[in-house]
C-alpha positions as CSV (number, residue, x, y, z in Angstrom):
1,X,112.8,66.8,140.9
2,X,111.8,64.9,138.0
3,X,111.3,66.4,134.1
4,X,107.9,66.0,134.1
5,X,107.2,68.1,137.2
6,X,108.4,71.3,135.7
7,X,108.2,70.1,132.4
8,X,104.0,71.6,132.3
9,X,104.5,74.4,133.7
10,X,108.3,75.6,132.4
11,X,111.4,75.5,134.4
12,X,111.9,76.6,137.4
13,X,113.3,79.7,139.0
14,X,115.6,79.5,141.8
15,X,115.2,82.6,144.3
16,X,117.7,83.8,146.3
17,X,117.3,85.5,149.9
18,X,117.6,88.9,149.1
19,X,114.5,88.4,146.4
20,X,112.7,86.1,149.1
21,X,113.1,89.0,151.9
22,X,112.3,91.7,149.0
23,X,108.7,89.7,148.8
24,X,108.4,89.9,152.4
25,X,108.6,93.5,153.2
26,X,107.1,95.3,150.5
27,X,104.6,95.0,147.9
28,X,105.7,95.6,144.5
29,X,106.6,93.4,141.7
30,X,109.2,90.9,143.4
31,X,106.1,89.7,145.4
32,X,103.6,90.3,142.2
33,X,105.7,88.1,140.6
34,X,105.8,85.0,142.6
35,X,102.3,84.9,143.7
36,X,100.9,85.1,140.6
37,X,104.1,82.2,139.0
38,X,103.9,80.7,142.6
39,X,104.3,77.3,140.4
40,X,107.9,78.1,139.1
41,X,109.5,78.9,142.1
42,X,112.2,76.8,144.3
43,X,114.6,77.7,146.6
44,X,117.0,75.7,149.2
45,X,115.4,74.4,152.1
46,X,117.8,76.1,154.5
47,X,116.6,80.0,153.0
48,X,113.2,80.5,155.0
49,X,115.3,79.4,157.9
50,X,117.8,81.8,157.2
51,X,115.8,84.6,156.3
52,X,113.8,83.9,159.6
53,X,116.8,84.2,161.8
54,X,118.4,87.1,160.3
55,X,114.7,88.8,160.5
56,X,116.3,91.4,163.0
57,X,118.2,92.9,160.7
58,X,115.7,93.3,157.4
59,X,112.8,93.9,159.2
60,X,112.8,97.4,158.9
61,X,109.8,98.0,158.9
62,X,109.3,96.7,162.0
63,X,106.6,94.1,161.5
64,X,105.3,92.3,164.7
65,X,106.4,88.5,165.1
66,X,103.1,87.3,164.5
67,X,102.6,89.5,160.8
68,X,106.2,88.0,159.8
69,X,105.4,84.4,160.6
70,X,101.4,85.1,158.6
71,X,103.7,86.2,155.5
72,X,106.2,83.7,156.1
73,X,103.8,80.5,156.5
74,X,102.1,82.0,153.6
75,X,105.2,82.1,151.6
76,X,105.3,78.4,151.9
77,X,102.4,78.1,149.3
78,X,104.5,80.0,146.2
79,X,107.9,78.7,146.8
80,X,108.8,75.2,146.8
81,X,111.8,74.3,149.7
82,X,113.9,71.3,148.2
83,X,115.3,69.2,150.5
84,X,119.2,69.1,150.8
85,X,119.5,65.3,149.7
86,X,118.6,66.9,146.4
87,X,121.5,68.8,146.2
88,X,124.1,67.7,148.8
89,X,125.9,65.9,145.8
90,X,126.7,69.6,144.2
91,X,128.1,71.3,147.7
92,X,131.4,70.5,147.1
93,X,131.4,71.8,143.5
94,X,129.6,74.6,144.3
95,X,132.0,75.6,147.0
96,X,134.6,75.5,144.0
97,X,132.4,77.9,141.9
98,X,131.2,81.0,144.2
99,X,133.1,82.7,146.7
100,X,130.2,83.6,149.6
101,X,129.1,81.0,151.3
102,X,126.1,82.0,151.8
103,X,125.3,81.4,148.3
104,X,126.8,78.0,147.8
105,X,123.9,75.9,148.3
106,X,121.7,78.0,145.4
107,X,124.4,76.9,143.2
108,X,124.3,73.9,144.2
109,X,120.7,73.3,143.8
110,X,121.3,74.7,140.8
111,X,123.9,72.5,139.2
112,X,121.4,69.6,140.8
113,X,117.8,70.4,138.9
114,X,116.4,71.8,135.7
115,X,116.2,75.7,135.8
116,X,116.1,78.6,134.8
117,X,118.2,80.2,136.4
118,X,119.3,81.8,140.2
119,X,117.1,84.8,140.3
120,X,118.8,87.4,142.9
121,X,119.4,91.1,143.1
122,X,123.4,90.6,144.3
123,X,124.4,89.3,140.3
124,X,127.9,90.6,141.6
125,X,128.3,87.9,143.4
126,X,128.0,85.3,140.7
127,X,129.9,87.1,137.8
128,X,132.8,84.5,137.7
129,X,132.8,82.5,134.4
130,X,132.3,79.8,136.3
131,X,129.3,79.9,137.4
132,X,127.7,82.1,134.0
133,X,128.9,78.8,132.0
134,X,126.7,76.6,134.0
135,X,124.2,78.8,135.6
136,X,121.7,81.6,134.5
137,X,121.9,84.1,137.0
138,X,118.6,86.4,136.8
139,X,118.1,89.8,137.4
140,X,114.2,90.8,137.9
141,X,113.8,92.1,134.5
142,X,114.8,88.4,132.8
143,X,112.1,86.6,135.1
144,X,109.4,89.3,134.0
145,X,110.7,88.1,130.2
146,X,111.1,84.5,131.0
147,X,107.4,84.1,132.3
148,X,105.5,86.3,130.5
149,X,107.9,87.0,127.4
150,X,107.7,90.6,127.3
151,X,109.3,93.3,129.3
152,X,106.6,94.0,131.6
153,X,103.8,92.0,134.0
154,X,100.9,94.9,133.2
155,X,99.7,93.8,129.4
């Protein structure tokens, strides 16, 4: 991703699943958030995929197929999937830095683009100094900060 396409509009904010399936079932701030930024949002290509396929097991509140792909195809329009070839260089580094796998390729897109930071609600899972040299790793508080510079979205 070149400088100048996040360069007008800030840097970007990499979501991690949990925050991408926390916009799906509920409404609240997490989805508040990225519709009304849905400029300053990336995220792996492999997550809607992911999230998708482990539907079963979040979907608690049982949704029917057809409302989770409407909210899913409509997720599509506030985050931006990068393609692997953007970050395949990183994997292997990446793999170095965080123990779940599951997370190695946010850490790799991170170490691959300008950002922010790796916004997620499991920041247990990226304490290792490591990773906090290199990487931002953002709780929902520091994105409400980060894009509207005070501690909450309601003025």
């Amino acid at each position: 991703m070149a400088q100048e396409e996040t360069g007008r509009i800030g840097k970007m904010i990499i979501i991690d699943t949990n925050v991408f399936i926390a916009m799906q079932i509920r409404p609240g701030i997490v989805r508040r958030i990225i519709i009304d930024n849905h400029d300053r949002f990336i995220s792996p290509d492999f997550m809607f995929t992911e999230a998708w396929e482990n539907r079963s097991y979040w979907n608690k509140n049982n949704m029917t197929e057809d409302e989770l792909k409407r909210i899913f195809e409509r997720s599509y329009d506030y985050i931006r999937e990068i393609p692997r070839e953007i970050y395949e260089e990183n994997i292997e580094n990446a793999k170095g830095l965080i123990m779940d796998p599951d997370d190695v390729s946010f850490v790799a897109l991170a170490l691959s683009v300008e950002n922010e930071g790796i916004w997620t609600f499991n920041t247990k899972d990226f304490v290792r100094a490591e990773i906090t040299d290199n990487i931002r790793i953002l709780t929902t508080s520091e994105v409400v900060r980060s894009i509207y510079g005070r501690d909450s979205i309601d003025s």
